[in-house]
N, C-alpha and C positions, 0 to 999 in steps of 0.2 A: 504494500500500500504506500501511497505516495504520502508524504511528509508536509505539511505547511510551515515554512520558516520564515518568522519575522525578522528581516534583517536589516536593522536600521540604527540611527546616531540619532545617540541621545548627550544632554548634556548629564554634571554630574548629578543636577537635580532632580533630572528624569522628566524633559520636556524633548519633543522630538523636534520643535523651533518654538522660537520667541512670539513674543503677541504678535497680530498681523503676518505671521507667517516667517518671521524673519530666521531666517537660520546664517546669516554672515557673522554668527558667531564660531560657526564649524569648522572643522578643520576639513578644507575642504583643496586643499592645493594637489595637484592631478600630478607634481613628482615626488610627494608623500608616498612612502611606500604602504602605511594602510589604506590609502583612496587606491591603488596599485591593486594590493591584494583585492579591495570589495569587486573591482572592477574585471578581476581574475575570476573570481567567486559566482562572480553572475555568467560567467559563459555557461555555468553547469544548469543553471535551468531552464526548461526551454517554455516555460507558463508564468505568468507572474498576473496576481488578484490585486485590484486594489478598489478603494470608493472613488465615488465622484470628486472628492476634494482635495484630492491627491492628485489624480488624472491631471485636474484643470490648473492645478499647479506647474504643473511642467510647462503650462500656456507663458510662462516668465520668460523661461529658457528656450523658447523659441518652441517647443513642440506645438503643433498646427490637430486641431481637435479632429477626431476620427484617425491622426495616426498615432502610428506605435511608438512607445516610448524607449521601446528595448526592440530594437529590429530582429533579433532575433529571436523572441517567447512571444507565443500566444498571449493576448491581454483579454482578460475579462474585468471590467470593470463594473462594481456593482452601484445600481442606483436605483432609485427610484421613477426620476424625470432626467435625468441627460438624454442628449438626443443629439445626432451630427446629421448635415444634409447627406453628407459619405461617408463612408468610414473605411479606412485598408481592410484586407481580408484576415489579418490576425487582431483585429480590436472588437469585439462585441461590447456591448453592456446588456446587464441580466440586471434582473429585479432581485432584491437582496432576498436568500433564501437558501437557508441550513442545508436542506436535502441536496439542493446543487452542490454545493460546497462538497457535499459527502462521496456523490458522484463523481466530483473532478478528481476527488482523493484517492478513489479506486480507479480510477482508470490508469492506464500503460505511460511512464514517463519519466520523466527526473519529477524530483520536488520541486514544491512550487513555491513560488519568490511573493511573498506577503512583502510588496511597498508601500510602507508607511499608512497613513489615518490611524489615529487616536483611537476617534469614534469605528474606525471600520474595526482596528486589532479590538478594541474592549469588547464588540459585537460579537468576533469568532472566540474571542479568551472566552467570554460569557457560555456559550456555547462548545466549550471543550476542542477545538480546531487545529489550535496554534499548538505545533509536536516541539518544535523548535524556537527561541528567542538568539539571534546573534547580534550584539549591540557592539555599538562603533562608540565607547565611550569616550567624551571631546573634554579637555578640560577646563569647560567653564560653568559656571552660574547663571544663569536664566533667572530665575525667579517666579517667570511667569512665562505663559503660554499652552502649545498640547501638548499634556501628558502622553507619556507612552500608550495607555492602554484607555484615553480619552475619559470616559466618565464612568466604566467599569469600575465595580469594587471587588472581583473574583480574587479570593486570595487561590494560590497556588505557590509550590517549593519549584524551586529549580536545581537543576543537577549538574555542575560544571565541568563542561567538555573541556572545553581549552580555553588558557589565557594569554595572550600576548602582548607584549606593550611595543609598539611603533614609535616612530618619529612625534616630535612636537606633543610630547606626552597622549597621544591618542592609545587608547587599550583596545583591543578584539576580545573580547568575552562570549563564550558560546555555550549555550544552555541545551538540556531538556526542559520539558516543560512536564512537570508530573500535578497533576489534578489528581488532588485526594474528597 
């Protein structure tokens, strides 16, 4: 069975960006060898889920709505009302729903690449989903903004696969995710 793994940067407080979305506090420089490594990491899977507010995020960085964000993974983005006049042949959007979820997870494939939403991770945490947490921890202080796991209160242990610490004080931390 396929794996969902949440893998994203958070600060040390545990915001995945600042209010209004700002994350120019990340350690975010492309000859850092952990932006290296995540960038390595994602060639392994060829599906990646995310919400609508995450998608339209990428709309900063130039991504053009209805394409892919990862040219090479399927994208299912879940929402309720997004809508594109076209869309590439790897982007759908689905109406958020458990049983889907459950069905992408058995089907034939690599695991599948959870990008970011607060509100979307605390959705699948809430519902038992997320197999995997890999956090890109940056070393700053936020204060405020979206929490990892949005407005979820699901407690669960985690079981630490591996630790690494990178350049510019960035750490790689890789979890199980065990729901008791």
């Amino acid at each position: 069975m396929r794996q969902i793994v949440y893998y994203v940067a958070i600060s040390i407080d545990g915001f995945i960006s600042g209010p209004q979305g700002d994350i120019s506090g990340f350690n975010q420089t492309a000859d850092s060898d952990g932006i290296r490594k995540y960038f390595e990491d994602l060639k392994g899977f060829d599906t990646v889920i995310m919400g609508r507010n995450t998608y339209e995020f990428g709309y900063q960085f130039g991504l053009k709505p209805g394409e892919p964000a990862y040219p090479h993974m399927e994208h299912l983005i879940f929402s309720n009302n997004l809508k594109f006049k076209s869309s590439h042949k790897l982007v759908t959007v689905v109406k958020p729903d458990i049983a889907l979820v459950k069905d992408l997870k058995s089907e034939v494939g690599s695991d599948i690449y959870l990008c970011g939403g607060g509100q979307f991770a605390g959705w699948l945490l809430d519902h038992e989903m997320i197999d995997q947490l890999i956090i890109k921890l940056n070393p700053i202080v936020l204060y405020d903004g979206i929490p990892l796991f949005g407005p979820s209160i699901r407690q669960v242990s985690l079981e630490l696969i591996e630790s690494r610490a990178y350049t510019h004080g960035l750490q790689l931390l890789h979890y199980n995710i065990n729901y008791e």
